[in-house]
mmCIF entry with sequence, helices, sheets and N, C-alpha, C, O atoms, coordinates in Angstrom:
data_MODEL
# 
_entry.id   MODEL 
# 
_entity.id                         1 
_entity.type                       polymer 
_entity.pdbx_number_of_molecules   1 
# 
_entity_poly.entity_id                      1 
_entity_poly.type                           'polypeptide(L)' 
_entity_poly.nstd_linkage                   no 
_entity_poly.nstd_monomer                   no 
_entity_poly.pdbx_seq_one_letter_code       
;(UNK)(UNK)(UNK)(UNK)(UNK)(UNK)(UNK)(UNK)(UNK)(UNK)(UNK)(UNK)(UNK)(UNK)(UNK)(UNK)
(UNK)(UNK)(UNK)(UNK)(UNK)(UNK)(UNK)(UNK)(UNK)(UNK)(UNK)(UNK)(UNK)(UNK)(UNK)(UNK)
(UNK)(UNK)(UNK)(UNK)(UNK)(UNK)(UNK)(UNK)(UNK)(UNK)(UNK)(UNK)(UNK)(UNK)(UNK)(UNK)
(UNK)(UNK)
;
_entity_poly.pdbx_seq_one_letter_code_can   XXXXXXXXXXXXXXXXXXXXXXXXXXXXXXXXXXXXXXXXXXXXXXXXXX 
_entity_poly.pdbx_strand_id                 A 
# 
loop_
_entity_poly_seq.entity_id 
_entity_poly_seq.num 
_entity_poly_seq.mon_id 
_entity_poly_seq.hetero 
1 1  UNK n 
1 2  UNK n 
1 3  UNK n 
1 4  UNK n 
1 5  UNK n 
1 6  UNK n 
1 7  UNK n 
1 8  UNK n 
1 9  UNK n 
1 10 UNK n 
1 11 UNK n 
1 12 UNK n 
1 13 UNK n 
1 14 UNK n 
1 15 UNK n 
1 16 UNK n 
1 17 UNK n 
1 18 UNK n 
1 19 UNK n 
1 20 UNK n 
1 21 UNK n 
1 22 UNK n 
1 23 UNK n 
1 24 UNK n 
1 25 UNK n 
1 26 UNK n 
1 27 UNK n 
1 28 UNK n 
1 29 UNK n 
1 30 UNK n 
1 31 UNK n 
1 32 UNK n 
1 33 UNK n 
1 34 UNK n 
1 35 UNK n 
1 36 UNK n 
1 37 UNK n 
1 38 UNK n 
1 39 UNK n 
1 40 UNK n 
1 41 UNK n 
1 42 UNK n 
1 43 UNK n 
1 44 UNK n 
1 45 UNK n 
1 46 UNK n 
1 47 UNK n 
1 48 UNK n 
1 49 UNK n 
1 50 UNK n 
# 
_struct_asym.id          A 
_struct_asym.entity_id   1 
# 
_struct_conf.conf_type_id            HELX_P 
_struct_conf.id                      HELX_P1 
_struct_conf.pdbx_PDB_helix_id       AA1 
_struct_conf.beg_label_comp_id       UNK 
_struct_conf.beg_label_asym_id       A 
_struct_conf.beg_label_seq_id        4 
_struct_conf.pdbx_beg_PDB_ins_code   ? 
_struct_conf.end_label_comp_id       UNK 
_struct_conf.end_label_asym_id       A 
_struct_conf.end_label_seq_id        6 
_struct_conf.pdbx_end_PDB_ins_code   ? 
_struct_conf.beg_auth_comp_id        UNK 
_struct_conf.beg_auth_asym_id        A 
_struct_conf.beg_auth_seq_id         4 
_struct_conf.end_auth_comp_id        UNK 
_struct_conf.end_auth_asym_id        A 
_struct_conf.end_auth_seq_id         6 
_struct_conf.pdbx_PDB_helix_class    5 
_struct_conf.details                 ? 
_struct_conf.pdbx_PDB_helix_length   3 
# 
_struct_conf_type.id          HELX_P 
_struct_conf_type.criteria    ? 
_struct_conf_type.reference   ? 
# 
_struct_sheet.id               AA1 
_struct_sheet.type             ? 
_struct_sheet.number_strands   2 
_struct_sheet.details          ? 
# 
_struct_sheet_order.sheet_id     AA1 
_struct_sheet_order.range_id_1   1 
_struct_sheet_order.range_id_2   2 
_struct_sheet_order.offset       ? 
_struct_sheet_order.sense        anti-parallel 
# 
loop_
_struct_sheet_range.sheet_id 
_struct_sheet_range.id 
_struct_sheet_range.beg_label_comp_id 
_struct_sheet_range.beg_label_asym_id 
_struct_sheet_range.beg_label_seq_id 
_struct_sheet_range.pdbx_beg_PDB_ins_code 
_struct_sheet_range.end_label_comp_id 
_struct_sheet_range.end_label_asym_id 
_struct_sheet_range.end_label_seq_id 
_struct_sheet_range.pdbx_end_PDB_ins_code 
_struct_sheet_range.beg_auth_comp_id 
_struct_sheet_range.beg_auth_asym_id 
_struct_sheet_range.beg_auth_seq_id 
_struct_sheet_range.end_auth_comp_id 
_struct_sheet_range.end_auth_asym_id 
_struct_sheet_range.end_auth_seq_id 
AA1 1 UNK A 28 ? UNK A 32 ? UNK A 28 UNK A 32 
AA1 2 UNK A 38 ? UNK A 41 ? UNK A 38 UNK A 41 
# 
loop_
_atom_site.group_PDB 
_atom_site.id 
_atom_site.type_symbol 
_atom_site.label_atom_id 
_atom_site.label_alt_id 
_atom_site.label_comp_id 
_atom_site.label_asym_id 
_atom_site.label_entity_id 
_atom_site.label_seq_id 
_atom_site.pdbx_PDB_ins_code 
_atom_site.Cartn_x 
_atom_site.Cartn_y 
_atom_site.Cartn_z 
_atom_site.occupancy 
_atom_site.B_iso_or_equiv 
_atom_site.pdbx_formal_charge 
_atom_site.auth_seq_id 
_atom_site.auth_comp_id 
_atom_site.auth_asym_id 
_atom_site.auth_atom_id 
_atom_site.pdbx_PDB_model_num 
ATOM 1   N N  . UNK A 1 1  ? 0.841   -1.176 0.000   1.00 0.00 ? 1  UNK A N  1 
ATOM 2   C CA . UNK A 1 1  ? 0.000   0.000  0.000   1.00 0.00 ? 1  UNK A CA 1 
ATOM 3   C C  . UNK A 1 1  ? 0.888   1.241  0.000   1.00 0.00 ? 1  UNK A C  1 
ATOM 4   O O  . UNK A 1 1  ? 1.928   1.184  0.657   1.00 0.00 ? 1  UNK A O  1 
ATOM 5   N N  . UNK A 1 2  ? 0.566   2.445  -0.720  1.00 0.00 ? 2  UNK A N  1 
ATOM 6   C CA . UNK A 1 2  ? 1.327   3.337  -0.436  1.00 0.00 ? 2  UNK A CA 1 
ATOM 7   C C  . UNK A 1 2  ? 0.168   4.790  -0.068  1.00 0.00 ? 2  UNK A C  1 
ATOM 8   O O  . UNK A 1 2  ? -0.945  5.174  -0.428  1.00 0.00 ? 2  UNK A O  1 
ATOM 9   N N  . UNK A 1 3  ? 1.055   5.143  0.686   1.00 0.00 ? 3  UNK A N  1 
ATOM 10  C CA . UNK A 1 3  ? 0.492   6.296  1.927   1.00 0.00 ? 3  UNK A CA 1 
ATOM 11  C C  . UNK A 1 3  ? -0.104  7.454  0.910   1.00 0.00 ? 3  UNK A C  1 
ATOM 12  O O  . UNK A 1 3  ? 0.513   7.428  -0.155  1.00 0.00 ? 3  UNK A O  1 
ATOM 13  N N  . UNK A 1 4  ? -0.779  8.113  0.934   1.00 0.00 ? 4  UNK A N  1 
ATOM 14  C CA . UNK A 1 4  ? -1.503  9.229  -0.209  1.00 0.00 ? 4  UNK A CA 1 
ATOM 15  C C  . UNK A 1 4  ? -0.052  10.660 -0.812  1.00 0.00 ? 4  UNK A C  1 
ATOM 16  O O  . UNK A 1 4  ? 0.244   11.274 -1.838  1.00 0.00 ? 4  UNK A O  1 
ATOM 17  N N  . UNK A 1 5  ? 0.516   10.522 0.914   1.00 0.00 ? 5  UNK A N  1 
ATOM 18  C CA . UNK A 1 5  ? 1.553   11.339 0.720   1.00 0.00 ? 5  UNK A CA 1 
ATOM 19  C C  . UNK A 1 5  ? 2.748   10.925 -0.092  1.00 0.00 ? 5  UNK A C  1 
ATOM 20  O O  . UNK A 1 5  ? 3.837   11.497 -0.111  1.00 0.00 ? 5  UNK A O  1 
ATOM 21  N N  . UNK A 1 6  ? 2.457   10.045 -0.638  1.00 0.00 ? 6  UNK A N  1 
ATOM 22  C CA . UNK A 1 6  ? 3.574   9.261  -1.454  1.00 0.00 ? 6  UNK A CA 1 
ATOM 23  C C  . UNK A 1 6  ? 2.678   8.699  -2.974  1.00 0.00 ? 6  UNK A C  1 
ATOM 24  O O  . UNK A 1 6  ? 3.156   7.915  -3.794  1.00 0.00 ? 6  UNK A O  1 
ATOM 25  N N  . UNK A 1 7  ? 1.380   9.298  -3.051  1.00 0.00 ? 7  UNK A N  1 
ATOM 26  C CA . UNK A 1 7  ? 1.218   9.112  -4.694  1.00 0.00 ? 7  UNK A CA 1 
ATOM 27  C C  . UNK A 1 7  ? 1.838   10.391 -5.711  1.00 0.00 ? 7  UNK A C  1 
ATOM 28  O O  . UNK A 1 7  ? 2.403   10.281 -6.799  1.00 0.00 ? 7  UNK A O  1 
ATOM 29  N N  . UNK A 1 8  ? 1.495   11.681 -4.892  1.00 0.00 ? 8  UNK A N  1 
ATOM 30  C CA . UNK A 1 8  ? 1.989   12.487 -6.292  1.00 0.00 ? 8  UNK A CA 1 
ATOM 31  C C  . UNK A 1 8  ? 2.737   13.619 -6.000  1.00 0.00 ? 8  UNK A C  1 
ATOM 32  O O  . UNK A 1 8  ? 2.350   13.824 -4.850  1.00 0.00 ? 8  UNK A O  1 
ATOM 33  N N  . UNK A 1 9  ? 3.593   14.557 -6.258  1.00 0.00 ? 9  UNK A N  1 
ATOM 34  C CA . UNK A 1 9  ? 4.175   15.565 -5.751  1.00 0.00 ? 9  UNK A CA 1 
ATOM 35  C C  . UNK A 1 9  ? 3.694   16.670 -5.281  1.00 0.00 ? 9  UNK A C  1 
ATOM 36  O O  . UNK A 1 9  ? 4.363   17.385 -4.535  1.00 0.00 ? 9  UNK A O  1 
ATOM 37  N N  . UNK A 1 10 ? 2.057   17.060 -5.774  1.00 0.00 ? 10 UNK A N  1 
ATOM 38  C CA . UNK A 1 10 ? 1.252   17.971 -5.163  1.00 0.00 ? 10 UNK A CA 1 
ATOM 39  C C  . UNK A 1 10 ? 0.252   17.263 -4.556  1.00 0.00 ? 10 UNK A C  1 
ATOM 40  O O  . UNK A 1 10 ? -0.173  16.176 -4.946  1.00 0.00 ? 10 UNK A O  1 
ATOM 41  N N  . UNK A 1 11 ? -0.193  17.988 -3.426  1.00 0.00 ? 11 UNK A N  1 
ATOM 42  C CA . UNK A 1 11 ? -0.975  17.386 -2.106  1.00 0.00 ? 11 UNK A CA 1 
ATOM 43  C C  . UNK A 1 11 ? -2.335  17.422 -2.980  1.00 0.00 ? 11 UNK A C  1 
ATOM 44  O O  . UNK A 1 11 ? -2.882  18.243 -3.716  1.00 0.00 ? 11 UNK A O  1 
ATOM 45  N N  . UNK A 1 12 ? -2.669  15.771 -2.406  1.00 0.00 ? 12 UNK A N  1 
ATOM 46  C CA . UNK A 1 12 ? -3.974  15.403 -2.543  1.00 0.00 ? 12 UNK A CA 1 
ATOM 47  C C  . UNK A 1 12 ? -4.989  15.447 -1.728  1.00 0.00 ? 12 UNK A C  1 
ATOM 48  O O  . UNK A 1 12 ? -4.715  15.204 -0.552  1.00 0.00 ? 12 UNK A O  1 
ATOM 49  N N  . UNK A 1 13 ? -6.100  15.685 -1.985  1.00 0.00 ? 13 UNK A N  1 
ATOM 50  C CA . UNK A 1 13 ? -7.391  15.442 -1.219  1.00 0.00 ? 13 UNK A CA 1 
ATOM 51  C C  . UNK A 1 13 ? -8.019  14.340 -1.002  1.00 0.00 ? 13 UNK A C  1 
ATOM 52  O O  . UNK A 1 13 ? -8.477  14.015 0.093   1.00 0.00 ? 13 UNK A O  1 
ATOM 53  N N  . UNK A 1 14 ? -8.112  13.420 -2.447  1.00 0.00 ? 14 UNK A N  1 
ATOM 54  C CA . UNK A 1 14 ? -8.556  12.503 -2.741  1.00 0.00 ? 14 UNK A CA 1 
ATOM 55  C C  . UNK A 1 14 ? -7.570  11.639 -3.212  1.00 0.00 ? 14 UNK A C  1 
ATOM 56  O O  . UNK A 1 14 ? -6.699  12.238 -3.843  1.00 0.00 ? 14 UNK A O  1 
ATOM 57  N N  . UNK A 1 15 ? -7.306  9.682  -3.064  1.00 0.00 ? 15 UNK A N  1 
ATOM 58  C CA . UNK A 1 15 ? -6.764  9.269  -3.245  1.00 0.00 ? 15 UNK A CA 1 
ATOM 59  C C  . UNK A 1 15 ? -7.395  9.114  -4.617  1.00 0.00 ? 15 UNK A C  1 
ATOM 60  O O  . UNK A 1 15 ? -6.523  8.897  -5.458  1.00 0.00 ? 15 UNK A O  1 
ATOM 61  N N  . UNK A 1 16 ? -8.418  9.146  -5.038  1.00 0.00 ? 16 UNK A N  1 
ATOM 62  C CA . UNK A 1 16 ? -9.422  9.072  -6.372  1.00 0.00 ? 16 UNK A CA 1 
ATOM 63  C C  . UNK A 1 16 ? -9.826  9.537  -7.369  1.00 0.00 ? 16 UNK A C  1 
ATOM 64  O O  . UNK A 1 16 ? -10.483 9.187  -8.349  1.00 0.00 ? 16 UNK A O  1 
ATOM 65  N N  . UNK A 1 17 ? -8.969  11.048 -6.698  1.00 0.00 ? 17 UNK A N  1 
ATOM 66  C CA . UNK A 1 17 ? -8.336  11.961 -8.062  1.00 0.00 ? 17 UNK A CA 1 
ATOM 67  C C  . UNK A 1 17 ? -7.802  11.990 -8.809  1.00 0.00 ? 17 UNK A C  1 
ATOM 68  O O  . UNK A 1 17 ? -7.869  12.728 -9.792  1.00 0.00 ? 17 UNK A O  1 
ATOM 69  N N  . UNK A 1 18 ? -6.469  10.443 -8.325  1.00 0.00 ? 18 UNK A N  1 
ATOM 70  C CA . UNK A 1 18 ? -5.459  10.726 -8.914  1.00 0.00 ? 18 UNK A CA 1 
ATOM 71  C C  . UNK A 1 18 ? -5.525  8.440  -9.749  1.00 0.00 ? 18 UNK A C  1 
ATOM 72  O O  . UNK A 1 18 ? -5.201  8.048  -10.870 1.00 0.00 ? 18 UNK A O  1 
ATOM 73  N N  . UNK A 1 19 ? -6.067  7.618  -8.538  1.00 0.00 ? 19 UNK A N  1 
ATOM 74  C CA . UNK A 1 19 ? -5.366  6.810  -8.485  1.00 0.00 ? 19 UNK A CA 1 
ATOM 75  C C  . UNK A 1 19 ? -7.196  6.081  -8.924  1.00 0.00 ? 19 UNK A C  1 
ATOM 76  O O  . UNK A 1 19 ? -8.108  6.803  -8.521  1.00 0.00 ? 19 UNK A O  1 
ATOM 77  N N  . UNK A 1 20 ? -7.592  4.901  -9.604  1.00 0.00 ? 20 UNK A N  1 
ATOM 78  C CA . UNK A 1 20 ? -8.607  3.675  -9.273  1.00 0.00 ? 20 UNK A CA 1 
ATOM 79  C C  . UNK A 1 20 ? -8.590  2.428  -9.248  1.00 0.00 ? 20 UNK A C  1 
ATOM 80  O O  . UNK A 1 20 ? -7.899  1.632  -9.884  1.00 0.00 ? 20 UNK A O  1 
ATOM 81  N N  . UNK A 1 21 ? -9.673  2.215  -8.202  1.00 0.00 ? 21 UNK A N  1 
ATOM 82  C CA . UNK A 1 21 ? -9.722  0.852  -7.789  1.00 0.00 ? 21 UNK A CA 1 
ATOM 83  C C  . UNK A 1 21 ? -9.143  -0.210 -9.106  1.00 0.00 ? 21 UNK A C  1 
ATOM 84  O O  . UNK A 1 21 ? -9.687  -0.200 -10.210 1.00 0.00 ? 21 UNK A O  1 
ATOM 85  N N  . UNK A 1 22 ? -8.023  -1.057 -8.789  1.00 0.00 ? 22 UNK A N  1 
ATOM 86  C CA . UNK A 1 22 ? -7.645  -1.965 -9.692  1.00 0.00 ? 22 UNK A CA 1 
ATOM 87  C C  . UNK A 1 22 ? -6.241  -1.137 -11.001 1.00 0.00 ? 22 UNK A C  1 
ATOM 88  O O  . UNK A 1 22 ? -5.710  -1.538 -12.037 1.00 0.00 ? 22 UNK A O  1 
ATOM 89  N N  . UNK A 1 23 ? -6.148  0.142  -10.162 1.00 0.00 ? 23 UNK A N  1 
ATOM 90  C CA . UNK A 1 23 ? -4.868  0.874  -11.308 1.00 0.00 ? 23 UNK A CA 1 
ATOM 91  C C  . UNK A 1 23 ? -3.746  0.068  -11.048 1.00 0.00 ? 23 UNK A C  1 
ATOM 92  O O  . UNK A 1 23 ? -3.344  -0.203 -9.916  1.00 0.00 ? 23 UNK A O  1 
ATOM 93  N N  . UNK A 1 24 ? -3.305  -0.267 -11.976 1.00 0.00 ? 24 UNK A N  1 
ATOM 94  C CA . UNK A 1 24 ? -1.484  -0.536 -11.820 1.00 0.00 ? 24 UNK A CA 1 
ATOM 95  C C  . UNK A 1 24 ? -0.311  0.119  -11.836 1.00 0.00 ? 24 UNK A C  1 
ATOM 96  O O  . UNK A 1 24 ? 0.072   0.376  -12.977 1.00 0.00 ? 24 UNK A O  1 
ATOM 97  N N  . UNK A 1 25 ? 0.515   0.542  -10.814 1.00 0.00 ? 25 UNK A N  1 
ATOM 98  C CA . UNK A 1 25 ? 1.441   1.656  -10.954 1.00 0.00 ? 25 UNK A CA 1 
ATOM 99  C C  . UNK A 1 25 ? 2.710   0.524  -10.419 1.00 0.00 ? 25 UNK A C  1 
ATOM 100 O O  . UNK A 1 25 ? 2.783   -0.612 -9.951  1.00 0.00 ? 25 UNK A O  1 
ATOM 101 N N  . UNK A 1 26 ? 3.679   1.717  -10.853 1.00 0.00 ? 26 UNK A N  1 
ATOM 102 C CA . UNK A 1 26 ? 5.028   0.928  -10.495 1.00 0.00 ? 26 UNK A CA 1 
ATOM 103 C C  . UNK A 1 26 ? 5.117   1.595  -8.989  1.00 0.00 ? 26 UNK A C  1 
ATOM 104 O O  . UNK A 1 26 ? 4.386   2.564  -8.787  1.00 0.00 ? 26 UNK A O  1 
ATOM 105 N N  . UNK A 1 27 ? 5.695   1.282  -8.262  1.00 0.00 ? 27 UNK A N  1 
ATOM 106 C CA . UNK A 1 27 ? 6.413   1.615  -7.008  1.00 0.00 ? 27 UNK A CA 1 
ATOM 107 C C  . UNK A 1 27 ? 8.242   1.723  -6.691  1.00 0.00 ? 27 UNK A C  1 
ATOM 108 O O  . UNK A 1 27 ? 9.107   1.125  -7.331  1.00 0.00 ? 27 UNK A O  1 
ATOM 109 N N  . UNK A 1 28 ? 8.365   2.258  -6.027  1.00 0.00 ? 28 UNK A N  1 
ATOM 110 C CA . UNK A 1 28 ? 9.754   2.134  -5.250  1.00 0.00 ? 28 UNK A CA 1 
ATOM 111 C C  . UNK A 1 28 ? 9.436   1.840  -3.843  1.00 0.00 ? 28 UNK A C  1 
ATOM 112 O O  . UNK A 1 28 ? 8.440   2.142  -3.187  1.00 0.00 ? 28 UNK A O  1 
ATOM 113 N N  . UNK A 1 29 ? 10.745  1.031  -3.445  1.00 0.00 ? 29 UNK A N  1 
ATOM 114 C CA . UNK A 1 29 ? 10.106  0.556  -2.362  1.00 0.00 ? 29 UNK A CA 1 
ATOM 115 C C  . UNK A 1 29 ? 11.342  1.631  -1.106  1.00 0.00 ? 29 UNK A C  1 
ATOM 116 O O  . UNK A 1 29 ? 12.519  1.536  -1.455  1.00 0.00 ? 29 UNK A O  1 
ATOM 117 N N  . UNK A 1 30 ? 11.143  2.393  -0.015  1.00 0.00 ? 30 UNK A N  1 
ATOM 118 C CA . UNK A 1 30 ? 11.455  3.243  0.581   1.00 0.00 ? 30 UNK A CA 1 
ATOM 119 C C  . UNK A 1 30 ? 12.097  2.255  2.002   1.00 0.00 ? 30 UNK A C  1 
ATOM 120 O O  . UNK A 1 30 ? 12.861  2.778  2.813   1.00 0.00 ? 30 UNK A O  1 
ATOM 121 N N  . UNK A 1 31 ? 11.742  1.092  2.101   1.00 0.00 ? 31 UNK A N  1 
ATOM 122 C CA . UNK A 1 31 ? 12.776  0.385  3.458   1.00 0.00 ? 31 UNK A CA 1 
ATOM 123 C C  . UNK A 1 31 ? 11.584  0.299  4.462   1.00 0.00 ? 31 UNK A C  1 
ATOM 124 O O  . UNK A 1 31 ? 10.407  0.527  4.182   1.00 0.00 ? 31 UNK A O  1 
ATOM 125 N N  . UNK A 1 32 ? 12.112  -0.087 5.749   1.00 0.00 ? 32 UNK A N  1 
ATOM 126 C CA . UNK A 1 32 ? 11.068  -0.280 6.572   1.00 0.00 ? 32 UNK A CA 1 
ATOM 127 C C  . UNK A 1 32 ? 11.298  0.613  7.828   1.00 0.00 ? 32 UNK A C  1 
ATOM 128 O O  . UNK A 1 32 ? 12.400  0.827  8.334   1.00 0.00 ? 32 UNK A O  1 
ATOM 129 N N  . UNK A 1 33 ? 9.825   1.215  8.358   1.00 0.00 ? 33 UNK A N  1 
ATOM 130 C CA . UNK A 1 33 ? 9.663   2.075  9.383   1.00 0.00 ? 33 UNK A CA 1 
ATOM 131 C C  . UNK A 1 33 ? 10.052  1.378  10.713  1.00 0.00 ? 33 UNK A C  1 
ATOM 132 O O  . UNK A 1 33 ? 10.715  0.357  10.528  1.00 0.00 ? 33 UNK A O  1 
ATOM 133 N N  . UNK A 1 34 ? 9.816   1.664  11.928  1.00 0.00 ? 34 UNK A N  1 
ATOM 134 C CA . UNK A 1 34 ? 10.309  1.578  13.234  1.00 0.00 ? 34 UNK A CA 1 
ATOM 135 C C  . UNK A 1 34 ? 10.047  0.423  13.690  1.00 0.00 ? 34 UNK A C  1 
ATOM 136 O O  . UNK A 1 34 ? 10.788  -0.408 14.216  1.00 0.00 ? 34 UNK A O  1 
ATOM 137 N N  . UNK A 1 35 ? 8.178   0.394  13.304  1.00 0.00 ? 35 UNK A N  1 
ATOM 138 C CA . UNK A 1 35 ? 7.797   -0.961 13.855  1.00 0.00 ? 35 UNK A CA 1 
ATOM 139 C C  . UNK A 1 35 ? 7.351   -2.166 12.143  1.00 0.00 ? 35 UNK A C  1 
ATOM 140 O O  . UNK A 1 35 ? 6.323   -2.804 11.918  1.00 0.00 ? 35 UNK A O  1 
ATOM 141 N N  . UNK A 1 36 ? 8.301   -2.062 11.506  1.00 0.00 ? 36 UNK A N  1 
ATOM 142 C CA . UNK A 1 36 ? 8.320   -3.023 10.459  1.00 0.00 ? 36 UNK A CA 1 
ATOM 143 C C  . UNK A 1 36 ? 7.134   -3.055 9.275   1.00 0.00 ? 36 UNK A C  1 
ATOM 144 O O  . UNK A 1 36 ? 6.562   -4.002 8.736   1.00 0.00 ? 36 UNK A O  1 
ATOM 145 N N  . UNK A 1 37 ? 7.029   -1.733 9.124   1.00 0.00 ? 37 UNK A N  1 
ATOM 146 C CA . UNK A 1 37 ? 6.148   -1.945 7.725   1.00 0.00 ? 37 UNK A CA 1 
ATOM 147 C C  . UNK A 1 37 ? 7.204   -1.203 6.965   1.00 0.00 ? 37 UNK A C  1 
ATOM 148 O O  . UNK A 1 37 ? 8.170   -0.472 7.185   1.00 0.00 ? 37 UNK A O  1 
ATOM 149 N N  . UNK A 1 38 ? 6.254   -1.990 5.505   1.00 0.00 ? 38 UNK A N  1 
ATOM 150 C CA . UNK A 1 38 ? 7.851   -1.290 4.411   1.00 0.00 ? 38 UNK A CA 1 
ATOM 151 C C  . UNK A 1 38 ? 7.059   -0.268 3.682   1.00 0.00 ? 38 UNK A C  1 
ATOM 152 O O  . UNK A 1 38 ? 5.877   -0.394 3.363   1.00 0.00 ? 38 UNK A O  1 
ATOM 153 N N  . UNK A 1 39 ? 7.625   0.494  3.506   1.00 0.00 ? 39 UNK A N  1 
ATOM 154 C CA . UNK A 1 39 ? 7.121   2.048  2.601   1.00 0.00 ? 39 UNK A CA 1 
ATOM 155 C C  . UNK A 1 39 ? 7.246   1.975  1.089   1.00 0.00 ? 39 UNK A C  1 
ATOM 156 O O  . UNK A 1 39 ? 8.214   1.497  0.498   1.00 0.00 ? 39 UNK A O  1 
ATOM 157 N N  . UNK A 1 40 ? 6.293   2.436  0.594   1.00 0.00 ? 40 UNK A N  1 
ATOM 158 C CA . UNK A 1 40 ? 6.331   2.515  -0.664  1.00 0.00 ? 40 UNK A CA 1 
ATOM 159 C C  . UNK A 1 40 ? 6.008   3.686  -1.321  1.00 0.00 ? 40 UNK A C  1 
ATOM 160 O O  . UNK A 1 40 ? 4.995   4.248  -0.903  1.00 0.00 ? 40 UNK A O  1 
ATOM 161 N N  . UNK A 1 41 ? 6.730   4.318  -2.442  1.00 0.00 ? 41 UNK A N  1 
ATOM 162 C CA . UNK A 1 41 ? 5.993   5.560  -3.288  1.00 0.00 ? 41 UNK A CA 1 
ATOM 163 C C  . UNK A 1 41 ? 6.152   5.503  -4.674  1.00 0.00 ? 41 UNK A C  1 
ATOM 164 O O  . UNK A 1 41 ? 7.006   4.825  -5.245  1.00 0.00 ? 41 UNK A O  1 
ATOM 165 N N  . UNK A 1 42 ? 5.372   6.180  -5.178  1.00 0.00 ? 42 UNK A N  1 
ATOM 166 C CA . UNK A 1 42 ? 5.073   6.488  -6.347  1.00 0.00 ? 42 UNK A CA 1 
ATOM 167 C C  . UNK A 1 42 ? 5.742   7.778  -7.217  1.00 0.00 ? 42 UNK A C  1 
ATOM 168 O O  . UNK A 1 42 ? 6.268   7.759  -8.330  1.00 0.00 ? 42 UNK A O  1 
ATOM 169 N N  . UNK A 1 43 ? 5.559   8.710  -6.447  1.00 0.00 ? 43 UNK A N  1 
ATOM 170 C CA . UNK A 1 43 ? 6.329   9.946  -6.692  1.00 0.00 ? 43 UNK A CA 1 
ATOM 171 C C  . UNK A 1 43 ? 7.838   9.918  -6.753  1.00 0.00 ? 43 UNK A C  1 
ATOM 172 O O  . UNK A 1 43 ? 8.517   10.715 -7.400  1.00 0.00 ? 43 UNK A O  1 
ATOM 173 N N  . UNK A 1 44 ? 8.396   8.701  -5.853  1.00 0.00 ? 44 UNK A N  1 
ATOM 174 C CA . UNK A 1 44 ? 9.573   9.006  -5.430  1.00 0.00 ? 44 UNK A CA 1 
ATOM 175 C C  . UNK A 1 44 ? 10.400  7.765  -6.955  1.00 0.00 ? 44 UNK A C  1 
ATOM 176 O O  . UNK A 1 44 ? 11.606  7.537  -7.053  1.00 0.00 ? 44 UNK A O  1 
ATOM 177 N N  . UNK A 1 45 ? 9.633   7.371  -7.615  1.00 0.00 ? 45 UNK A N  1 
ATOM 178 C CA . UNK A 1 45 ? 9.596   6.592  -8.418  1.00 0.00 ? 45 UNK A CA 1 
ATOM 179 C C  . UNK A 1 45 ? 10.954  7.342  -9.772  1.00 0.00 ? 45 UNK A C  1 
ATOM 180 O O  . UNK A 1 45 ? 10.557  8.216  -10.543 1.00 0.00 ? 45 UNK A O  1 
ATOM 181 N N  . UNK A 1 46 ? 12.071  6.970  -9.831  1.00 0.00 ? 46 UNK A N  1 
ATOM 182 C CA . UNK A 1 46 ? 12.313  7.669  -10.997 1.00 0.00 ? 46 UNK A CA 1 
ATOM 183 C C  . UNK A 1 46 ? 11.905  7.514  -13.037 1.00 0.00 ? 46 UNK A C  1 
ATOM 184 O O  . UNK A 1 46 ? 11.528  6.638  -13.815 1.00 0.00 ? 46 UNK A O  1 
ATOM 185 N N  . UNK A 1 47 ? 12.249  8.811  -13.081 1.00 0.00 ? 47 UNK A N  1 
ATOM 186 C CA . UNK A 1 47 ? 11.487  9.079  -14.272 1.00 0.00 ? 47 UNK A CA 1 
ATOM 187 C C  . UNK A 1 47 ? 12.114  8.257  -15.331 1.00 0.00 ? 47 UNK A C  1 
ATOM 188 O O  . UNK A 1 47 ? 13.340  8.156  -15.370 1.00 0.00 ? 47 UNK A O  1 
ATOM 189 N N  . UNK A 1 48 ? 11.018  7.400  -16.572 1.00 0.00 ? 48 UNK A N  1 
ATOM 190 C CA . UNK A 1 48 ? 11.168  6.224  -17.083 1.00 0.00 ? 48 UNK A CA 1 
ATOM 191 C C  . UNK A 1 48 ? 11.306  7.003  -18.696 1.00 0.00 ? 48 UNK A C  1 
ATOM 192 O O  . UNK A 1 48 ? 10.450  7.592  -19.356 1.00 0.00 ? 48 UNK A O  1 
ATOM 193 N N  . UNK A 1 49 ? 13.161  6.639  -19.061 1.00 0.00 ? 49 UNK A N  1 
ATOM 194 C CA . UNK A 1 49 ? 13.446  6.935  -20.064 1.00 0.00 ? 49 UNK A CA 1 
ATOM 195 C C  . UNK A 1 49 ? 12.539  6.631  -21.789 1.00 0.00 ? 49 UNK A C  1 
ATOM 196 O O  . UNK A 1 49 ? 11.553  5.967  -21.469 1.00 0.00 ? 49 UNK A O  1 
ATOM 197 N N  . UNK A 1 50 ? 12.518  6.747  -22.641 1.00 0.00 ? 50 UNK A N  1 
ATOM 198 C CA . UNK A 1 50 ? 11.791  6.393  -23.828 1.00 0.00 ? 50 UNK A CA 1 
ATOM 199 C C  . UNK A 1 50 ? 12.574  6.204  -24.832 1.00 0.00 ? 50 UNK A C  1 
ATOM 200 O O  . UNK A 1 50 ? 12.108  5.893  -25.928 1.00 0.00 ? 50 UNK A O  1 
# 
């Protein structure tokens, strides 16, 4: 799962603005917090050459 603050570089209101049920996005994965969940973002994702 990734935290809302970690879908896009400008602050969201809605996770549904941006993201829907069943979207597929890539992730980066950010390591794990204090008490062992692992972080993930989207934003922090680097940008995919063409």
């Amino acid at each position: 799962m990734v935290h809302i603050s970690k879908i896009a570089k400008e602050r969201l209101n809605r996770v549904e603005d941006v993201l829907a049920l069943g979207d597929i996005v890539k992730v980066i994965c950010l390591g794990k917090d204090k008490i062992g969940r692992i972080n993930f973002s989207i934003k922090d994702m680097p940008e995919e050459k063409e």
